[in-house]
Structures are given as structure tokens and as C-alpha cells.
CHARMM-style PDB file with segment names, atoms N, HN, CA, C and O in Angstrom:
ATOM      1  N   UNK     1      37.151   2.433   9.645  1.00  0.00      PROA
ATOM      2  CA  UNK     1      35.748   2.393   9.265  1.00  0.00      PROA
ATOM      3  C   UNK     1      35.385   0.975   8.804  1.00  0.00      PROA
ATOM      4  O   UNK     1      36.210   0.351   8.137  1.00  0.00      PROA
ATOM      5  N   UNK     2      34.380   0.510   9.069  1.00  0.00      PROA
ATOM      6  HN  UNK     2      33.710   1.017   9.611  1.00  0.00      PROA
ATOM      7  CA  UNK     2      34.002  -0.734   8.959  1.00  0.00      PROA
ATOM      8  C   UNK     2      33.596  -0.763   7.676  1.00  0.00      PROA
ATOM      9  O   UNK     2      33.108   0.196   7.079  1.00  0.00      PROA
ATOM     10  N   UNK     3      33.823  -2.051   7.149  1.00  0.00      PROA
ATOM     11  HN  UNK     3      34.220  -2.830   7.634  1.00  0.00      PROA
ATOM     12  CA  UNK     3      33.343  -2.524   5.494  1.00  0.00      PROA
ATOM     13  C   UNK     3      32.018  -2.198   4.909  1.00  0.00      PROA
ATOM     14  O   UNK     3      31.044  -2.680   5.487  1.00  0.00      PROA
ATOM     15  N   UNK     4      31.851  -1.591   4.045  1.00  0.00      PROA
ATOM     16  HN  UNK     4      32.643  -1.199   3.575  1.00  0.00      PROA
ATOM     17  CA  UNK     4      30.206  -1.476   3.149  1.00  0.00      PROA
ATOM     18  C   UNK     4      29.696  -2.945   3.481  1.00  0.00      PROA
ATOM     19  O   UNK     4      30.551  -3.818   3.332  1.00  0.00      PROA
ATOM     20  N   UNK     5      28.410  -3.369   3.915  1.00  0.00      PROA
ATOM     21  HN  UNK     5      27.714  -2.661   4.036  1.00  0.00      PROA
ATOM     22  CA  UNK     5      27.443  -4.012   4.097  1.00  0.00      PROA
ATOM     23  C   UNK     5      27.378  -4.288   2.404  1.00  0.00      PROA
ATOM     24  O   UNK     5      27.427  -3.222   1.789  1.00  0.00      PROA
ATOM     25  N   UNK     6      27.271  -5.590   1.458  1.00  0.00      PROA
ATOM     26  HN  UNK     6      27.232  -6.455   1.957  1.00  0.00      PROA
ATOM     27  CA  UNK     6      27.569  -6.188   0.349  1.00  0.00      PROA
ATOM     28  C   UNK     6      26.246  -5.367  -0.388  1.00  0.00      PROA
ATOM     29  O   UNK     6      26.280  -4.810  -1.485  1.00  0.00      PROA
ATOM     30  N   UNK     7      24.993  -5.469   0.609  1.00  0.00      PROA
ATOM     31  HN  UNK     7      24.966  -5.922   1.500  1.00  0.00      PROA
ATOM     32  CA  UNK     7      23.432  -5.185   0.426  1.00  0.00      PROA
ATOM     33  C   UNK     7      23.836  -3.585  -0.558  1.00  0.00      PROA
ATOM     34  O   UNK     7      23.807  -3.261  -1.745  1.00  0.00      PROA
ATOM     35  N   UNK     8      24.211  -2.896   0.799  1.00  0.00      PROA
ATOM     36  HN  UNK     8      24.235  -3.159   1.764  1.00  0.00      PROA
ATOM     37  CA  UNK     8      24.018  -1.538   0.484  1.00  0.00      PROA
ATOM     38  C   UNK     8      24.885  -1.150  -0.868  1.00  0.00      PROA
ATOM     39  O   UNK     8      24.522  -0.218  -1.586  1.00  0.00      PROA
ATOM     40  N   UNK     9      26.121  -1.981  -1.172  1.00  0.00      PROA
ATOM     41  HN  UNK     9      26.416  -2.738  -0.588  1.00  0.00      PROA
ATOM     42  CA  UNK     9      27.161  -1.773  -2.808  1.00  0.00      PROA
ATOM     43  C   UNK     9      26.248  -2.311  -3.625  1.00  0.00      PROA
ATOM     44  O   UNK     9      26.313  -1.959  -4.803  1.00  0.00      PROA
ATOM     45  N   UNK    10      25.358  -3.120  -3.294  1.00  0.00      PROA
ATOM     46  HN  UNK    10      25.305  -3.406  -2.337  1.00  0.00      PROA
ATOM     47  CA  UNK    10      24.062  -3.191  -4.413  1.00  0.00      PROA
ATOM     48  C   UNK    10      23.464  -2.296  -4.856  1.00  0.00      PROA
ATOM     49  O   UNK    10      23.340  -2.044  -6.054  1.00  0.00      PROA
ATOM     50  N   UNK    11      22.895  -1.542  -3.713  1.00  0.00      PROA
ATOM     51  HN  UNK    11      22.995  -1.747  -2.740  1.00  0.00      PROA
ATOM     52  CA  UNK    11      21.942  -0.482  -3.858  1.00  0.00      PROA
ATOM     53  C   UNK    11      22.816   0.728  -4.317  1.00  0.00      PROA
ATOM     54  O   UNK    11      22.446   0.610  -5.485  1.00  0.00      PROA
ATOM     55  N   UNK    12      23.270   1.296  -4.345  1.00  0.00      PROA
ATOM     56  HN  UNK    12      23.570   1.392  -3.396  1.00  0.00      PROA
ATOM     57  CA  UNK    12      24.390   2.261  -4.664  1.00  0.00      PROA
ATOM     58  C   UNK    12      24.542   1.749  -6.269  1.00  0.00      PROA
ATOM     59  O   UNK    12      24.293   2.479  -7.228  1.00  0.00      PROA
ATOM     60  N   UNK    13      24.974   0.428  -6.363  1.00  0.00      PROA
ATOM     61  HN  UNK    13      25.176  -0.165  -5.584  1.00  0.00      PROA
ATOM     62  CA  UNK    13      25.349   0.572  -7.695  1.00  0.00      PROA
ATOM     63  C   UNK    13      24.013   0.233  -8.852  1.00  0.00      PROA
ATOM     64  O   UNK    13      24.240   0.632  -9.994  1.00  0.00      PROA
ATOM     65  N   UNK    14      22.992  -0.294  -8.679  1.00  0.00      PROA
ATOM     66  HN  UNK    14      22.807  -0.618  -7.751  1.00  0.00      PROA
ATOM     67  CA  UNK    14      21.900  -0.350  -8.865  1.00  0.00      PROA
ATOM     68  C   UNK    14      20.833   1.133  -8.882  1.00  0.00      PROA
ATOM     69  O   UNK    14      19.718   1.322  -9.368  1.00  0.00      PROA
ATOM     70  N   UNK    15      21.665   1.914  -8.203  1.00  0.00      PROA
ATOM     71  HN  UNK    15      22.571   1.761  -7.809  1.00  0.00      PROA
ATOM     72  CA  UNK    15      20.722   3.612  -7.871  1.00  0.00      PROA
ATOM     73  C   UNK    15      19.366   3.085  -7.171  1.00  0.00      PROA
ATOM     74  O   UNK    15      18.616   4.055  -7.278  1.00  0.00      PROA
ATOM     75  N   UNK    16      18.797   2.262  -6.640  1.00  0.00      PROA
ATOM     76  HN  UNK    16      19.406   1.474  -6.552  1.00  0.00      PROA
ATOM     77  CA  UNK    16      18.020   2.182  -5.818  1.00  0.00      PROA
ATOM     78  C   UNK    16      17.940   2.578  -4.506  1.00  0.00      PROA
ATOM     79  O   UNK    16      19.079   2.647  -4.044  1.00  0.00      PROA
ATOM     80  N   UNK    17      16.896   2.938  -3.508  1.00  0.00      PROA
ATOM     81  HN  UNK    17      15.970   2.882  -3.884  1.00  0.00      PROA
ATOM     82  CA  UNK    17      16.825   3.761  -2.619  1.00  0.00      PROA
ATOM     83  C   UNK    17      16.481   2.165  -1.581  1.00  0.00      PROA
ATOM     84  O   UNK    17      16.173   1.040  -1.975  1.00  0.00      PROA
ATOM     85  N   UNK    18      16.684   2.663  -0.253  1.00  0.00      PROA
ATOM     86  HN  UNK    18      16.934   3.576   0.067  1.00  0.00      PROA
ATOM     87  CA  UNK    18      16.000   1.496   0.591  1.00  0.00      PROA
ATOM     88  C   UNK    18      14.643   1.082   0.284  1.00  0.00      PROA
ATOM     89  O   UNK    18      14.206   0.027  -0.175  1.00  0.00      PROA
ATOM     90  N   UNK    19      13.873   2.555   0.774  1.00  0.00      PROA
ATOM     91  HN  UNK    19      14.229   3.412   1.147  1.00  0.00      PROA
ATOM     92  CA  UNK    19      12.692   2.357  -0.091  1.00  0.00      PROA
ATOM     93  C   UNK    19      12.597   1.397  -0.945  1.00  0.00      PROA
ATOM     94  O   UNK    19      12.220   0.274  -0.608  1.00  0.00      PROA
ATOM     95  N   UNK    20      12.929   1.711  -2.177  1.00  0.00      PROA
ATOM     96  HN  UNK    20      13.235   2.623  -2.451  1.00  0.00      PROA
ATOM     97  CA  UNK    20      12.532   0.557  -3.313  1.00  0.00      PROA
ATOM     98  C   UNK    20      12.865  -0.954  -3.563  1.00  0.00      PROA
ATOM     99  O   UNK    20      12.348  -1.845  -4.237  1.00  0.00      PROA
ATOM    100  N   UNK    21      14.234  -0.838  -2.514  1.00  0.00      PROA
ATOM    101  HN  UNK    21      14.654  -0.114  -1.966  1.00  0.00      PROA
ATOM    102  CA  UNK    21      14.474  -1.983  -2.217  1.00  0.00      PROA
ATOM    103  C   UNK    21      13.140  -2.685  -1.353  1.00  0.00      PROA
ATOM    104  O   UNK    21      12.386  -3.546  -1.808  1.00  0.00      PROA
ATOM    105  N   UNK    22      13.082  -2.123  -0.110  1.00  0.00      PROA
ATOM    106  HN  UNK    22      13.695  -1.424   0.259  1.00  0.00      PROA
ATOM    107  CA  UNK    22      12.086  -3.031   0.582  1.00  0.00      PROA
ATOM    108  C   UNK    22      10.615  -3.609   0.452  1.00  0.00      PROA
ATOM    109  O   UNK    22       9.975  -4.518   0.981  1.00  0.00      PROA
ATOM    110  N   UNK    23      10.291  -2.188  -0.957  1.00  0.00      PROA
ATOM    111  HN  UNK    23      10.810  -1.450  -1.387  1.00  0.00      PROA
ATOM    112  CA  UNK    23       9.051  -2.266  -1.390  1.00  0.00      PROA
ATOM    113  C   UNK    23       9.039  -3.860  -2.427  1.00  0.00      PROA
ATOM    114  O   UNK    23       8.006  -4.529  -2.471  1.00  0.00      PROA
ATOM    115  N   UNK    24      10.185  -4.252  -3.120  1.00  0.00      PROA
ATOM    116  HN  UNK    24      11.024  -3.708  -3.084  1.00  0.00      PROA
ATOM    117  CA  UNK    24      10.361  -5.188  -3.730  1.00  0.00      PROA
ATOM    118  C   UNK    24      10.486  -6.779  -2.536  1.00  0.00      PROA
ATOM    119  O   UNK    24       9.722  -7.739  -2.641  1.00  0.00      PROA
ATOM    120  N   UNK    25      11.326  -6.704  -1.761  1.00  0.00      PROA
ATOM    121  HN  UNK    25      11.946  -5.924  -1.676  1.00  0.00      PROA
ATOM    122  CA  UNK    25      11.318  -7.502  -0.748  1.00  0.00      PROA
ATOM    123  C   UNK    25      10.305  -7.952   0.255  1.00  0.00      PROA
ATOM    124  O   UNK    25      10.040  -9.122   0.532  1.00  0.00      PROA
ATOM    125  N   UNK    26       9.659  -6.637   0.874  1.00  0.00      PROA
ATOM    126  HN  UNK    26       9.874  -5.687   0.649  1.00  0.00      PROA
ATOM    127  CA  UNK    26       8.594  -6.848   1.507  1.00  0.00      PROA
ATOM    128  C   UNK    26       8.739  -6.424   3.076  1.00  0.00      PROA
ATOM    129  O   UNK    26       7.962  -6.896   3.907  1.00  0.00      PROA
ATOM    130  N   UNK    27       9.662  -5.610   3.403  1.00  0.00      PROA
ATOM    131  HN  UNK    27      10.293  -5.227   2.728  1.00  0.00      PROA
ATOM    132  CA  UNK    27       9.742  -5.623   4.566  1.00  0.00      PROA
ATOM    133  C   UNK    27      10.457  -3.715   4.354  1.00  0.00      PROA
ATOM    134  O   UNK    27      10.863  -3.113   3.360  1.00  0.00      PROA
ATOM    135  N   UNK    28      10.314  -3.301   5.842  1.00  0.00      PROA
ATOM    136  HN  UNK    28       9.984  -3.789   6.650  1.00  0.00      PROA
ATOM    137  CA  UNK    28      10.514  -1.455   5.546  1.00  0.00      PROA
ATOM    138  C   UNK    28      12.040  -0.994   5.557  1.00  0.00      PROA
ATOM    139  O   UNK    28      12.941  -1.514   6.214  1.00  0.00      PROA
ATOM    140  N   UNK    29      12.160   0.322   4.506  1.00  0.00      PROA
ATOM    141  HN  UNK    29      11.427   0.744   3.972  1.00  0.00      PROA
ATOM    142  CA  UNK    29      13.501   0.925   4.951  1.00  0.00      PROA
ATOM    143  C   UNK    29      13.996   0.609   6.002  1.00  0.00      PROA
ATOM    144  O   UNK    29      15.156   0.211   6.105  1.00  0.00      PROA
ATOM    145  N   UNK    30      13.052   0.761   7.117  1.00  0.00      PROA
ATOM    146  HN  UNK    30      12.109   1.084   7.034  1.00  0.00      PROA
ATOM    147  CA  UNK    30      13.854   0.592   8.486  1.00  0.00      PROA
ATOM    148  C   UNK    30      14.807  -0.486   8.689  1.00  0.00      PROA
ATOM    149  O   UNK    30      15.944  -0.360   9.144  1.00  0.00      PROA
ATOM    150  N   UNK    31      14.220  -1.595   8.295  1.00  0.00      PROA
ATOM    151  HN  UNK    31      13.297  -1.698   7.925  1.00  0.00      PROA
ATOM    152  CA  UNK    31      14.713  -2.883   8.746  1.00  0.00      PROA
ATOM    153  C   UNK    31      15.724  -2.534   7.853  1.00  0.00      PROA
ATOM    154  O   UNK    31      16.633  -2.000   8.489  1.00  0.00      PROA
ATOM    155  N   UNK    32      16.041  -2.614   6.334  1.00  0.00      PROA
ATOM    156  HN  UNK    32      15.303  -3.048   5.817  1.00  0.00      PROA
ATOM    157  CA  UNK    32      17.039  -2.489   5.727  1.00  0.00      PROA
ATOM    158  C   UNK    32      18.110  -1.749   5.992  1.00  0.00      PROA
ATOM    159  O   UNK    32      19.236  -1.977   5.551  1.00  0.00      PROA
ATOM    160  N   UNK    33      17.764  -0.738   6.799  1.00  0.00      PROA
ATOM    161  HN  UNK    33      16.849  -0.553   7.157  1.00  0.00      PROA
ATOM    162  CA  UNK    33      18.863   0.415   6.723  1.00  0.00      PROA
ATOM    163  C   UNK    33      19.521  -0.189   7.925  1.00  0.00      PROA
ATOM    164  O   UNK    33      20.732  -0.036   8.083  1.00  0.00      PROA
ATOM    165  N   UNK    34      18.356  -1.283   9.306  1.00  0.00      PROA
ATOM    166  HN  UNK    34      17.372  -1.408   9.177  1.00  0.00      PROA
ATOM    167  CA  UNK    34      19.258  -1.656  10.774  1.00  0.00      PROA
ATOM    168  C   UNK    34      19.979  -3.037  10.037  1.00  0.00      PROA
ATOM    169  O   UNK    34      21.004  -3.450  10.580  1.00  0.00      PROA
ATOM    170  N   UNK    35      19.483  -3.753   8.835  1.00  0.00      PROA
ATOM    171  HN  UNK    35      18.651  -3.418   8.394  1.00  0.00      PROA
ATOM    172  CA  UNK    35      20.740  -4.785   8.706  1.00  0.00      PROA
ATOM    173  C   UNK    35      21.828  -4.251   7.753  1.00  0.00      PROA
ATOM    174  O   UNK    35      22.896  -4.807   8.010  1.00  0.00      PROA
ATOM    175  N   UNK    36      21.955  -3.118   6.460  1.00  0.00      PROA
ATOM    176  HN  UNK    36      21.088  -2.667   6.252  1.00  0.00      PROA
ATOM    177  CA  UNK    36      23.267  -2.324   6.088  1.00  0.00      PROA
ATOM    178  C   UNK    36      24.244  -2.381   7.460  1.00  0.00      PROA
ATOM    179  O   UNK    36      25.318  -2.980   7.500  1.00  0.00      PROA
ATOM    180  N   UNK    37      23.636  -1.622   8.585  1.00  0.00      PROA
ATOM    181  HN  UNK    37      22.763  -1.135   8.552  1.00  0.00      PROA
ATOM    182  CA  UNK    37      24.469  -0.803   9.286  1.00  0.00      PROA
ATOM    183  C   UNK    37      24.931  -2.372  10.577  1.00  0.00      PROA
ATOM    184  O   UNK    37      25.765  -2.398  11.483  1.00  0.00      PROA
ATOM    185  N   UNK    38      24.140  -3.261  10.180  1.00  0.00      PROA
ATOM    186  HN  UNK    38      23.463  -3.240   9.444  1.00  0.00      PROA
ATOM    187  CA  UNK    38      24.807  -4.736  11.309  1.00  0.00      PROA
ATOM    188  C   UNK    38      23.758  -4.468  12.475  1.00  0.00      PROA
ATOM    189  O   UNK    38      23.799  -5.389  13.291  1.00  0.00      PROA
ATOM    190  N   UNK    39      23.039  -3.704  12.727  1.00  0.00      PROA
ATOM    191  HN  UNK    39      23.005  -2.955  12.065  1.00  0.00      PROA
ATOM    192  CA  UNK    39      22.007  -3.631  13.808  1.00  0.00      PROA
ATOM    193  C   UNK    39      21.315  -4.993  14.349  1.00  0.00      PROA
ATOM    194  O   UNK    39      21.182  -5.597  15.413  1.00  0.00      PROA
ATOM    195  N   UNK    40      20.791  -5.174  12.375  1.00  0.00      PROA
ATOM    196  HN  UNK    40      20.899  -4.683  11.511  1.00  0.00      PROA
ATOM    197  CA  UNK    40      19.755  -6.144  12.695  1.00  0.00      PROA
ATOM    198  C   UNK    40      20.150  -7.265  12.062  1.00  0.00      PROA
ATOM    199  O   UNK    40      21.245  -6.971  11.582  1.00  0.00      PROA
ATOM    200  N   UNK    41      19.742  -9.050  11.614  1.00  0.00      PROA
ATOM    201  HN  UNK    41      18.853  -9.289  12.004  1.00  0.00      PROA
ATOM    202  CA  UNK    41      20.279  -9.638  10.623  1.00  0.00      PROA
ATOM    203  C   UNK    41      18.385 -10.187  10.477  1.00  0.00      PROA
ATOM    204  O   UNK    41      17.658 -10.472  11.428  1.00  0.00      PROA
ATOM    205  N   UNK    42      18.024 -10.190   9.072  1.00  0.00      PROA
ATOM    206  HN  UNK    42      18.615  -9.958   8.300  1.00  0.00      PROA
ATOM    207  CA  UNK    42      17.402 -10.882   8.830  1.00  0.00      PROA
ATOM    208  C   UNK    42      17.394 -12.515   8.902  1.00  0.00      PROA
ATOM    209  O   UNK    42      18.331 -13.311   8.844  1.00  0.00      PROA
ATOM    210  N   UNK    43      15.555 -12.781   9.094  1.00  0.00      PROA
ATOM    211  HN  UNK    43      14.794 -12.134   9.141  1.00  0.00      PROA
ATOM    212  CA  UNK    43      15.509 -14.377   9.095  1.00  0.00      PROA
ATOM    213  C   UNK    43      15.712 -14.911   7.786  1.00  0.00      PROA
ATOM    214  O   UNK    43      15.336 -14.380   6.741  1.00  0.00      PROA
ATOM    215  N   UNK    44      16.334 -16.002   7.903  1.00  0.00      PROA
ATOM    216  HN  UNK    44      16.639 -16.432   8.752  1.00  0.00      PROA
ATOM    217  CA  UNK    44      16.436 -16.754   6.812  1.00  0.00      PROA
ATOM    218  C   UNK    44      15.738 -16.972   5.148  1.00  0.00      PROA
ATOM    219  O   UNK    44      16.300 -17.007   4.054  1.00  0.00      PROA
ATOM    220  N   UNK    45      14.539 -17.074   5.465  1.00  0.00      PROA
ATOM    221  HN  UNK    45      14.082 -17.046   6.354  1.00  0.00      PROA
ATOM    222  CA  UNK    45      14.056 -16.473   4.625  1.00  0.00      PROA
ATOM    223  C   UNK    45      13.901 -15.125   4.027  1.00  0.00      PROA
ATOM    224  O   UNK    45      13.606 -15.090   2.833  1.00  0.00      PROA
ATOM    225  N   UNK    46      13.979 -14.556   4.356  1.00  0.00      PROA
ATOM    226  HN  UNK    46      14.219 -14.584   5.326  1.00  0.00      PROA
ATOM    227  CA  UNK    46      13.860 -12.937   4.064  1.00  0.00      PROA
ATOM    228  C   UNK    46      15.503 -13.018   3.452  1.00  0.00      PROA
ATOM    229  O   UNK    46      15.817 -12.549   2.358  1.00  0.00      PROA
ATOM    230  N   UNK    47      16.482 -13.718   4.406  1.00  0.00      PROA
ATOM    231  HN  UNK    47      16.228 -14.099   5.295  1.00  0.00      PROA
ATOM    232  CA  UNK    47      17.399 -13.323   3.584  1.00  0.00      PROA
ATOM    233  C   UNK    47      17.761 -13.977   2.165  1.00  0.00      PROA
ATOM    234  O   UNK    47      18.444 -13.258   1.435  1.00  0.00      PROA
ATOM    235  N   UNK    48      17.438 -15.104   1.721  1.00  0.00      PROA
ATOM    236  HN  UNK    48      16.883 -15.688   2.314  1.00  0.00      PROA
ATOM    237  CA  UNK    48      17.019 -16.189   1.056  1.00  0.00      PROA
ATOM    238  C   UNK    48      16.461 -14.867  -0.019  1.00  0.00      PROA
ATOM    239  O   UNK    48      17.067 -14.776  -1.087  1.00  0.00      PROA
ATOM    240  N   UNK    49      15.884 -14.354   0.121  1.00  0.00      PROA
ATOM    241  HN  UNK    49      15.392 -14.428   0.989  1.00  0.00      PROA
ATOM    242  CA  UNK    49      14.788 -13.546  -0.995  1.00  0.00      PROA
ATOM    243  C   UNK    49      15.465 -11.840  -0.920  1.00  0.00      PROA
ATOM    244  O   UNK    49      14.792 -11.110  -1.647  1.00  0.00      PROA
ATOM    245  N   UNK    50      16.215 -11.349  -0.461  1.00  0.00      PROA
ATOM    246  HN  UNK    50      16.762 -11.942   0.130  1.00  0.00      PROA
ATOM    247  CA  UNK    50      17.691 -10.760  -0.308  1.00  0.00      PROA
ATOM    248  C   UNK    50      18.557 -10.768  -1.664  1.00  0.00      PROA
ATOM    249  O   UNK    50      18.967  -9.977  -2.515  1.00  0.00      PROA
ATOM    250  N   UNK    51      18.593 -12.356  -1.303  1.00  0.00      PROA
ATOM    251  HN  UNK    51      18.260 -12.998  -0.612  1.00  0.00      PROA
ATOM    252  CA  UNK    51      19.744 -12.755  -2.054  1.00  0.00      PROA
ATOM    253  C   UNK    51      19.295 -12.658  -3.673  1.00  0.00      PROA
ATOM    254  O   UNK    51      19.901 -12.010  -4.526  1.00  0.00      PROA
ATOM    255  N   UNK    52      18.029 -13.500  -3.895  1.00  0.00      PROA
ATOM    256  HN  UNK    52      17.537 -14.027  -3.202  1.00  0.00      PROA
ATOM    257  CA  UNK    52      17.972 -13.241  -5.029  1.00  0.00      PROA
ATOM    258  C   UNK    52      17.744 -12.106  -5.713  1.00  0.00      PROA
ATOM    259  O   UNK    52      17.985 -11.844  -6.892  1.00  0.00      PROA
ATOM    260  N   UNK    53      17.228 -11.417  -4.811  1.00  0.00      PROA
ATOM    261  HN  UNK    53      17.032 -11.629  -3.854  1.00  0.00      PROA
ATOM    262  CA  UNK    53      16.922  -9.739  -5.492  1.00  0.00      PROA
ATOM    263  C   UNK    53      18.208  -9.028  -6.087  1.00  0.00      PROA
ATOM    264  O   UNK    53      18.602  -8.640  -7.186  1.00  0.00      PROA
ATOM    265  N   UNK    54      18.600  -9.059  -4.926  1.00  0.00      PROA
ATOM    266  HN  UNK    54      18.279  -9.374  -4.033  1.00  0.00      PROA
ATOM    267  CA  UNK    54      20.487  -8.474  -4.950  1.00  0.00      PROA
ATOM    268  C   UNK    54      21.703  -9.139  -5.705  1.00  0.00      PROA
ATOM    269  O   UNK    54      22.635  -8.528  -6.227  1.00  0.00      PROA
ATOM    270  N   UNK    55      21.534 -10.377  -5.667  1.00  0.00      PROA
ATOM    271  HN  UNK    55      20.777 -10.873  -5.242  1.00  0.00      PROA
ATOM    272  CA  UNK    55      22.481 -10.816  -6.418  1.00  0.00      PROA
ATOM    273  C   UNK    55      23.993 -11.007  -4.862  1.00  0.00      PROA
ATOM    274  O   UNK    55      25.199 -11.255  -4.867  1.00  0.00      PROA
ATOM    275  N   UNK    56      23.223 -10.789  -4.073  1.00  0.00      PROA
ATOM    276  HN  UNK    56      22.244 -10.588  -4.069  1.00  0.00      PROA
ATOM    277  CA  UNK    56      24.376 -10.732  -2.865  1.00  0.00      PROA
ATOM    278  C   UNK    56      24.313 -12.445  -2.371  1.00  0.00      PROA
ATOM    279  O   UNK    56      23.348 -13.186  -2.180  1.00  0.00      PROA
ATOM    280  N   UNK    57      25.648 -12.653  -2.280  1.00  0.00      PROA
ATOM    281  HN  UNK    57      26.431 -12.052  -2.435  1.00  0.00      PROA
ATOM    282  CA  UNK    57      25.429 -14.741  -1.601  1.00  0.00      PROA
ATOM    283  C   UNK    57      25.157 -14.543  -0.254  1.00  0.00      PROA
ATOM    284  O   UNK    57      25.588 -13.693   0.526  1.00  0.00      PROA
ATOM    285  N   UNK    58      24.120 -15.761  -0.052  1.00  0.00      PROA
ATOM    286  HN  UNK    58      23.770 -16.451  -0.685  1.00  0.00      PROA
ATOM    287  CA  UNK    58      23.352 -15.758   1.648  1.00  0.00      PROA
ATOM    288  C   UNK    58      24.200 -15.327   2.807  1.00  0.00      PROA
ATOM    289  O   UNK    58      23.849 -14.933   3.919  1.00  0.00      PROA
ATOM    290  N   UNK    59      25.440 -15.498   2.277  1.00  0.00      PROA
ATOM    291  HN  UNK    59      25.725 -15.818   1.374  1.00  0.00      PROA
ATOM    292  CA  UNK    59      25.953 -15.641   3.593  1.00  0.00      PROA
ATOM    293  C   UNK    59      26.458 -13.991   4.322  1.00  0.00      PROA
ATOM    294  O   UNK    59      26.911 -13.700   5.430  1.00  0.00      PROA
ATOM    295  N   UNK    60      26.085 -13.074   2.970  1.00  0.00      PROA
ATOM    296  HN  UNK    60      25.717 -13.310   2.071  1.00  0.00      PROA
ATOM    297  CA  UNK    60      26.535 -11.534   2.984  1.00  0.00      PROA
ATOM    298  C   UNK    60      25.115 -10.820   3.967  1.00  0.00      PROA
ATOM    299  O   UNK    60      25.011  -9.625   4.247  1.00  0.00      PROA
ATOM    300  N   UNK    61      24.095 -11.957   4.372  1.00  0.00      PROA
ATOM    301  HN  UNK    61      24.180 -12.927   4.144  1.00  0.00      PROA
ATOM    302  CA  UNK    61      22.961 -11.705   5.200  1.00  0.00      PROA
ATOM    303  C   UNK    61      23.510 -12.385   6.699  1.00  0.00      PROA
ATOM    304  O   UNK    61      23.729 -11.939   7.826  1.00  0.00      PROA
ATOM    305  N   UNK    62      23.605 -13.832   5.973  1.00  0.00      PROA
ATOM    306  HN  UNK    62      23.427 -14.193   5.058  1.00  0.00      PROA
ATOM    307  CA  UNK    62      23.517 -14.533   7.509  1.00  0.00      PROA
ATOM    308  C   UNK    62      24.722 -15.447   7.666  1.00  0.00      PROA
ATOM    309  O   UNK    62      25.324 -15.960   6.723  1.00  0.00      PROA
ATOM    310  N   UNK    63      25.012 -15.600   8.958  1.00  0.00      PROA
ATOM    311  HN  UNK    63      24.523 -15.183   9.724  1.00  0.00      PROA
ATOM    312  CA  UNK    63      26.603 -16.224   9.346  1.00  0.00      PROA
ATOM    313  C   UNK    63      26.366 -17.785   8.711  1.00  0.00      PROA
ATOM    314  O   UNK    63      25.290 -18.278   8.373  1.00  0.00      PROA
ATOM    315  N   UNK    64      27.734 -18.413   8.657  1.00  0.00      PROA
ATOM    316  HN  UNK    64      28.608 -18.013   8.932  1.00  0.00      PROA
ATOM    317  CA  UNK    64      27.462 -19.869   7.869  1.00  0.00      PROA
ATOM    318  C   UNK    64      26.967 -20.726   8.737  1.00  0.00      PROA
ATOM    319  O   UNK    64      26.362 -21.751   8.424  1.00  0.00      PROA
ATOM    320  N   UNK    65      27.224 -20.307   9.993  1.00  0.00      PROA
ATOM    321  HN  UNK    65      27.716 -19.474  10.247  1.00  0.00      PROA
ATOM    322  CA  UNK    65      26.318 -21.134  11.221  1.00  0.00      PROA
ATOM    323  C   UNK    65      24.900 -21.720  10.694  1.00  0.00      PROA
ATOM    324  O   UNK    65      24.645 -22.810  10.181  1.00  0.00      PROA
ATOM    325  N   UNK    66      24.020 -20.552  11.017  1.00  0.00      PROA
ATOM    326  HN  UNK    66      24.227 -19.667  11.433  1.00  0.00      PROA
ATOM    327  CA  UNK    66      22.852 -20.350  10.134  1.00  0.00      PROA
ATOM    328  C   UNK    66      22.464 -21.198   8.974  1.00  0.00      PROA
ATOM    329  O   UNK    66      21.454 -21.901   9.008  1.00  0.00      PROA
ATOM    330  N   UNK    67      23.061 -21.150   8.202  1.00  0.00      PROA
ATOM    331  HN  UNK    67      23.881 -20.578   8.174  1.00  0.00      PROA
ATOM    332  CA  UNK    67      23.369 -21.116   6.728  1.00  0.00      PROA
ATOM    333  C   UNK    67      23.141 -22.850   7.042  1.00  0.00      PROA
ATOM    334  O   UNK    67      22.066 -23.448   7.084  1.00  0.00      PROA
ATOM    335  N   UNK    68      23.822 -23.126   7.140  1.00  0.00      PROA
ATOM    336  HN  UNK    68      24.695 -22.641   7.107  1.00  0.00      PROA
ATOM    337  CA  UNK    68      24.256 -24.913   7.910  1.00  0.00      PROA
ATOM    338  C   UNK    68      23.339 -25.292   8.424  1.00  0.00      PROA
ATOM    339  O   UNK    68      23.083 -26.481   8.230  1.00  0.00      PROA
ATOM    340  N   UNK    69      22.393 -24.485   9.328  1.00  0.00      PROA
ATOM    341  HN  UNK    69      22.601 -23.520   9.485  1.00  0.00      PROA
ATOM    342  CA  UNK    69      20.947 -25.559   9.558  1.00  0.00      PROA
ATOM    343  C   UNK    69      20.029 -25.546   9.108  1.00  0.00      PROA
ATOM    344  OT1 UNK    69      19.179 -26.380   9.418  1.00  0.00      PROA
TER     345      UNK     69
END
């Protein structure tokens, strides 16, 4: 089984729902639940504002590739 997504051990340990997550972030359950599961990866910014919500480091959003430009 593949590793917990860093996002979602936030939310779990925080008791927050996607929902409330995204309502704080700005973008829908949906999207949250397709980057937990690796579907989707947020843009940079979004993940940038991720990070600070969560307390998760950028790179638990986006590859260091990314990260680097």
C-alpha cells in the first residue's frame, strides 16, 4: 500500500474534513481528495499556501524539480 499523502496525516490529525480544508485554501474537496490520492499535483502557488496552512514542506506538494524554478 502506498504511503499516506503528508496533506491527508494533517487532516486526520488536525480532525479536519477536506471540506474544511479547501474552504480555508480556496479550492474544492475534489481537488484535495485527487492530490491526497497523487491524481492531481497542485500549482505552485496553491501549493505554497498548502504549505502554510498544513504545516506540510513544499516539497510534500510538489517535486524539487518544480521547487527549483
Amino acid at each position: 500500500m502506498a504511503d499516506t499523502h503528508p496533506m491527508r496525516a494533517y487532516r486526520k490529525q488536525a480532525g479536519k474534513t477536506l471540506t474544511e480544508l479547501g474552504e480555508e485554501a480556496g479550492v474544492s474537496a475534489g481537488f484535495l481528495s485527487d492530490v491526497e490520492r497523487g491524481v492531481k499535483q497542485p500549482s505552485l502557488p496553491l501549493a505554497a499556501k498548502l504549505s502554510r496552512i498544513t504545516g506540510v514542506p513544499l516539497d510534500g506538494f510538489v517535486s524539487e524539480e518544480e521547487v527549483a524554478q
